[in-house]
C-alpha positions as CSV (number, residue, x, y, z in Angstrom):
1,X,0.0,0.0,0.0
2,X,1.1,3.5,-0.6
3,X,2.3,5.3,2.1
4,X,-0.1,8.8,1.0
5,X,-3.4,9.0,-1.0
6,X,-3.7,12.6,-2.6
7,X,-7.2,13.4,-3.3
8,X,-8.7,15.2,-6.0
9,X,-12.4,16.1,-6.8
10,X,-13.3,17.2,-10.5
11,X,-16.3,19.5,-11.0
12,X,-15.7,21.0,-14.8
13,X,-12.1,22.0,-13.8
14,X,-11.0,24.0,-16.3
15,X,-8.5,22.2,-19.0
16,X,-5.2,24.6,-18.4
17,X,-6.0,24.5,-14.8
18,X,-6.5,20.4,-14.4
19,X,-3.3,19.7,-16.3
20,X,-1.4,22.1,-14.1
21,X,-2.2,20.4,-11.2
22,X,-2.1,17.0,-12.0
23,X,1.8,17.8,-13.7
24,X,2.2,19.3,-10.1
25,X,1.1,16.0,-8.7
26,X,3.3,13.7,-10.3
27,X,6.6,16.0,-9.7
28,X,6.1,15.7,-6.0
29,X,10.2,14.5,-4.9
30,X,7.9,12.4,-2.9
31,X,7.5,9.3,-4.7
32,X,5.4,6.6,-2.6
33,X,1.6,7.4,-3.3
34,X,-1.7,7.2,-5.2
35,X,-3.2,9.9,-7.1
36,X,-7.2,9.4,-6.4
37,X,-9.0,11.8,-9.0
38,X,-13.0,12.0,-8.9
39,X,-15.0,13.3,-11.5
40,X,-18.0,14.8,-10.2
41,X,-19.2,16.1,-13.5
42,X,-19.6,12.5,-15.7
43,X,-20.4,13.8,-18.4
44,X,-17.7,16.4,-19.0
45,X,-15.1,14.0,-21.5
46,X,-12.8,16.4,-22.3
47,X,-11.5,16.2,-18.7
48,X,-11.9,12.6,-18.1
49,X,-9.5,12.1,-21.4
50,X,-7.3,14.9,-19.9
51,X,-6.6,12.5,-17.0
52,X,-6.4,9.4,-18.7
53,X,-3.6,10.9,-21.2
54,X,-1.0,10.6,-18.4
55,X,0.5,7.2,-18.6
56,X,1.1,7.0,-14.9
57,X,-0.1,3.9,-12.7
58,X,-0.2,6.4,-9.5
59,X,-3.4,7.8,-10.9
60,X,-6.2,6.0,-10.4
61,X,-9.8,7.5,-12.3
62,X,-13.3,7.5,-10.9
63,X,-16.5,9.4,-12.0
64,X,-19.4,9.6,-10.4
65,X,-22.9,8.2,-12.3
66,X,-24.1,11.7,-11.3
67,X,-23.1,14.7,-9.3
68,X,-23.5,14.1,-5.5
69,X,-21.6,17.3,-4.5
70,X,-18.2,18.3,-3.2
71,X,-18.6,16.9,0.4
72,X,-20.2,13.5,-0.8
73,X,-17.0,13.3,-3.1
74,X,-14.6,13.7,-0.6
75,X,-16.0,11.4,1.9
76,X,-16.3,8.6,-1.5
77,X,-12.1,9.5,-2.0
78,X,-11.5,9.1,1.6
79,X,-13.2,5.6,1.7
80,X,-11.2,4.4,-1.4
81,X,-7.8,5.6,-0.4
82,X,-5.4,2.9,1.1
83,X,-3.2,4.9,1.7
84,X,-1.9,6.1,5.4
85,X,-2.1,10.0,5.1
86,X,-4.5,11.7,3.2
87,X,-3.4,14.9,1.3
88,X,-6.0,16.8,0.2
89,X,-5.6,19.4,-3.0
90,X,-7.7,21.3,-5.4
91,X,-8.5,20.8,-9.2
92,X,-7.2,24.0,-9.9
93,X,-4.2,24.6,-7.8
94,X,-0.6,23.5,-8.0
95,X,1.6,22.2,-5.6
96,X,5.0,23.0,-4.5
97,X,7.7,20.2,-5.3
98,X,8.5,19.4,-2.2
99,X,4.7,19.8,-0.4
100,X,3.8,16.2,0.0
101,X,8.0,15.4,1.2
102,X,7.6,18.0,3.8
103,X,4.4,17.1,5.2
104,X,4.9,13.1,5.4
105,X,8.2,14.0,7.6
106,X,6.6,16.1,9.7
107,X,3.7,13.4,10.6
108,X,6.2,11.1,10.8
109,X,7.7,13.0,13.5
110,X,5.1,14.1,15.2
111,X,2.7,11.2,16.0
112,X,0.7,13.6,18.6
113,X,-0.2,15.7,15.0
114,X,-3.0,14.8,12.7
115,X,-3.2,17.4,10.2
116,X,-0.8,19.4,9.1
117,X,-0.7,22.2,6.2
118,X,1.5,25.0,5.2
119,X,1.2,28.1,3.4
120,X,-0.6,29.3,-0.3
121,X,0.6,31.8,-2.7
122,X,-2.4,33.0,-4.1
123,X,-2.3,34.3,-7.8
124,X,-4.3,34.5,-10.8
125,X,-7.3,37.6,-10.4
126,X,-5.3,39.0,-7.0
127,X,-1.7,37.8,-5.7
128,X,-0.7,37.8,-1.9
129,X,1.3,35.1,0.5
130,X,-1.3,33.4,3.0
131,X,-0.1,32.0,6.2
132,X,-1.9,30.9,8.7
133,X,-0.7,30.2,12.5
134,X,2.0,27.7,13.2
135,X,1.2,26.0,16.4
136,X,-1.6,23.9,17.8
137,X,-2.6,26.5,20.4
138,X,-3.1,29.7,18.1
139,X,-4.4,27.4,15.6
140,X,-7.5,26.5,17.6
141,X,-7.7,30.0,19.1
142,X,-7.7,31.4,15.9
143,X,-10.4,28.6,14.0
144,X,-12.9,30.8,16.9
145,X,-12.7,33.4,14.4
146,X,-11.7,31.9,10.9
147,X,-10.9,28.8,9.2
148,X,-7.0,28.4,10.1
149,X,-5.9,25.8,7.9
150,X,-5.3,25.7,4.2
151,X,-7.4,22.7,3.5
152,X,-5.9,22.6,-0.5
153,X,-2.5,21.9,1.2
154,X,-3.4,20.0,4.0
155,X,-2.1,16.2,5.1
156,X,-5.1,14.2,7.1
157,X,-4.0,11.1,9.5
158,X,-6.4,8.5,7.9
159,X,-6.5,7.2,11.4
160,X,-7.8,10.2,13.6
161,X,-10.8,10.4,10.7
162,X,-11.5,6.7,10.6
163,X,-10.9,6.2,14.9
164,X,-13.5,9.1,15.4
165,X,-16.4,8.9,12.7
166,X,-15.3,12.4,11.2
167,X,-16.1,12.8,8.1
168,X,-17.1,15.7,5.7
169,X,-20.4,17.2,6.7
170,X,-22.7,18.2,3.0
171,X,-25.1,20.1,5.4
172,X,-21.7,22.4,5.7
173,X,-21.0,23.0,2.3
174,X,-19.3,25.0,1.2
175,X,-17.5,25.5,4.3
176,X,-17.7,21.8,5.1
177,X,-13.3,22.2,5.7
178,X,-13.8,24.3,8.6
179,X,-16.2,22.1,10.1
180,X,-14.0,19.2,9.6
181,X,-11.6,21.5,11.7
182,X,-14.3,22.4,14.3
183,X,-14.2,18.3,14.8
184,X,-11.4,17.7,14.8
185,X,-10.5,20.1,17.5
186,X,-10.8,17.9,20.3
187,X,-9.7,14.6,18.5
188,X,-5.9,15.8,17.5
189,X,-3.3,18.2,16.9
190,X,-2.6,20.9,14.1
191,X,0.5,22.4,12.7
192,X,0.8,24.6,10.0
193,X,4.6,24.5,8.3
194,X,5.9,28.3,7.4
195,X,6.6,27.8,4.4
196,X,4.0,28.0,0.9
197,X,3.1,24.7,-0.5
198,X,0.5,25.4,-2.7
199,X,-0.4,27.9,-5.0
200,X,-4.1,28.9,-4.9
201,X,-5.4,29.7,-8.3
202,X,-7.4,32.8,-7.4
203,X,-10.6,33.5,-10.2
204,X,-13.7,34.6,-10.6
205,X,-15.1,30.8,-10.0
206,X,-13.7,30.0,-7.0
207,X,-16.1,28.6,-4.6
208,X,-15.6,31.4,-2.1
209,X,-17.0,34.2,-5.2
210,X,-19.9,31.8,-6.6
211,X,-21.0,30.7,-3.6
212,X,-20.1,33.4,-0.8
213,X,-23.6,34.0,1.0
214,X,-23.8,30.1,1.3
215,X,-20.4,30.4,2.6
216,X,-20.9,32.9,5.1
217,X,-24.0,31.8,6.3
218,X,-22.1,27.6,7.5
219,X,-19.0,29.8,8.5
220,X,-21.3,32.0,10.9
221,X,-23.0,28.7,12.1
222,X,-19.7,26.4,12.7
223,X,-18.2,29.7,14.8
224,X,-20.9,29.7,16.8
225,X,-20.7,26.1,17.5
226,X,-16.4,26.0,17.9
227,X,-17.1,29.7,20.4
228,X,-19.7,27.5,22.4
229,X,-17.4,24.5,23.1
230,X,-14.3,26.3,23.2
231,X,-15.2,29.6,25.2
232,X,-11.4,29.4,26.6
233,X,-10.2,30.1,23.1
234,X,-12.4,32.4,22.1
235,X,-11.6,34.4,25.2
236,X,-8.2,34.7,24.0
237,X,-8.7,35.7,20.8
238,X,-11.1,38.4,21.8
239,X,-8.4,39.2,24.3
240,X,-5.1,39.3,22.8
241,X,-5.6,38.9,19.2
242,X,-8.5,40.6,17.8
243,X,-7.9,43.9,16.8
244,X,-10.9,46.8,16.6
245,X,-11.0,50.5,15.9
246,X,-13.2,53.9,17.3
247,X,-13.5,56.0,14.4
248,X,-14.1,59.5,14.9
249,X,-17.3,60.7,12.9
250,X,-17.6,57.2,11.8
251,X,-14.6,58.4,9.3
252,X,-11.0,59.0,10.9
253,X,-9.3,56.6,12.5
254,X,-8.9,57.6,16.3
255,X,-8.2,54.3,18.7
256,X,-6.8,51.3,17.3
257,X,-7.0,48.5,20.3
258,X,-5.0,45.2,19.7
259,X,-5.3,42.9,22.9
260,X,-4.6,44.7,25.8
261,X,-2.8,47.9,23.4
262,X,-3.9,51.0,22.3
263,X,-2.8,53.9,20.4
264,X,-3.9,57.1,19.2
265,X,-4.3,57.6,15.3
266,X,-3.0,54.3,14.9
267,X,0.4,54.8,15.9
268,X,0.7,56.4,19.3
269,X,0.7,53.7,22.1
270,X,-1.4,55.6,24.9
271,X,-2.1,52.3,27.5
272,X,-2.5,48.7,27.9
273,X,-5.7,47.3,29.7
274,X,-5.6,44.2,31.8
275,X,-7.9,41.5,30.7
276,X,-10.8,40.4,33.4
């Protein structure tokens, strides 16, 4: 058996884009896995011939007889793979060479860790570096307020899915990664490597513009329910990392407080309150 299972769900994946990522795939300097890609639009060819034009025995095809959704596809490429980490990434992005290398030595090292991820360059309609937390601790705190782990370059223990009936939620969709976080919370470990992995193809049809009040209104839900279990964290992110302004007029800028700091016009430190 393979040693990782990278998993890949299709949904009309652009031709450019899916070719990208599979080349990506199969340049890894990590060697020992099997490339599980899912078609969840059957009766798109032109992609299904895309993927069976690389002559590479690590890829293994399926398509769906109909489109279940991106949750139900996941959980059917989690079921399939053999493999003993699961590294989960995007039809449309590309990884770095060394992104599955990295993240099997760092499970191997760290038994106490179930997922770990890293972080994305984003390009394509807007470019920036995103990188999220490093350590378990500031992970969690932080998954109060927003989803703190690049699920497009994250690497899954099989185990801590399969040992605690987690699975992807469709009810969650399309934030159904952040409640696989919000699970996982108190089954495992996180760590997030400082370096980029991926690059995140940023466009005008990524799941976070087409579907963004959807999006919003699981995100708003799966806070709630993380804030309620985990007041502790959320404490100290309200504490020590969230950052809020006073505008004057409602127009220019007069406190900025950031934990227990504040300044004047954004740079003059005036006090520091104690939290209670």
């Amino acid at each position: 058996m393979p040693k990782v299972s990278i998993l890949t769900s299709l949904y009309n994946t652009n031709p450019m884009h899916l070719r990208q990522c599979i080349e990506s795939i199969l340049a890894q300097t990590f060697t020992d896995f099997e490339f599980l890609i899912l078609n969840d639009s059957p009766a798109n060819t032109e992609i299904e011939n895309i993927v069976k034009s690389y002559d590479d025995k690590r890829i293994k095809y399926f398509k769906n007889d109909q489109n279940i959704g991106i949750s139900a596809s996941r959980n059917k490429l989690v079921h399939m793979a053999t493999g003993q980490y699961l590294a989960i990434f995007d039809h449309d992005d590309i990884a770095m060479p060394d992104r599955i290398a990295r993240e099997v030595a760092y499970l191997d090292s760290h038994p106490d860790v179930g997922v770990v991820s890293g972080g994305l360059h984003c390009f394509g309609t807007s470019e920036s570096i995103c990188m999220n937390p490093e350590f378990d601790i500031d992970i969690k705190i932080y998954l109060t307020e927003c989803c703190s782990i690049a699920h497009t370059a994250c690497m899954i223990r099989k185990s801590v899915l399969v040992d605690n009936n987690i699975e992807y939620e469709p009810e969650y969709s399309p934030a159904e990664d952040y409640r696989l976080w919000a699970r996982l919370m108190r089954c495992t470990r996180f760590y997030n490597i400082q370096d980029v992995l991926v690059k995140y193809r940023w466009h005008e049809n990524n799941t976070t513009n087409t579907r963004w009040p959807e999006m919003q209104r699981a995100h708003m839900a799966i806070q709630a329910q993380i804030c309620n279990e985990f007041p502790a964290y959320r404490s100290v992110y309200e504490n020590v990392y969230r950052t809020t302004y006073v505008k004057l007029f409602g127009i220019i800028p007069l406190l900025k407080k950031h934990g227990n700091k504040v300044w004047l016009f954004n740079v003059i430190p005036l006090l520091k309150f104690k939290a209670v």
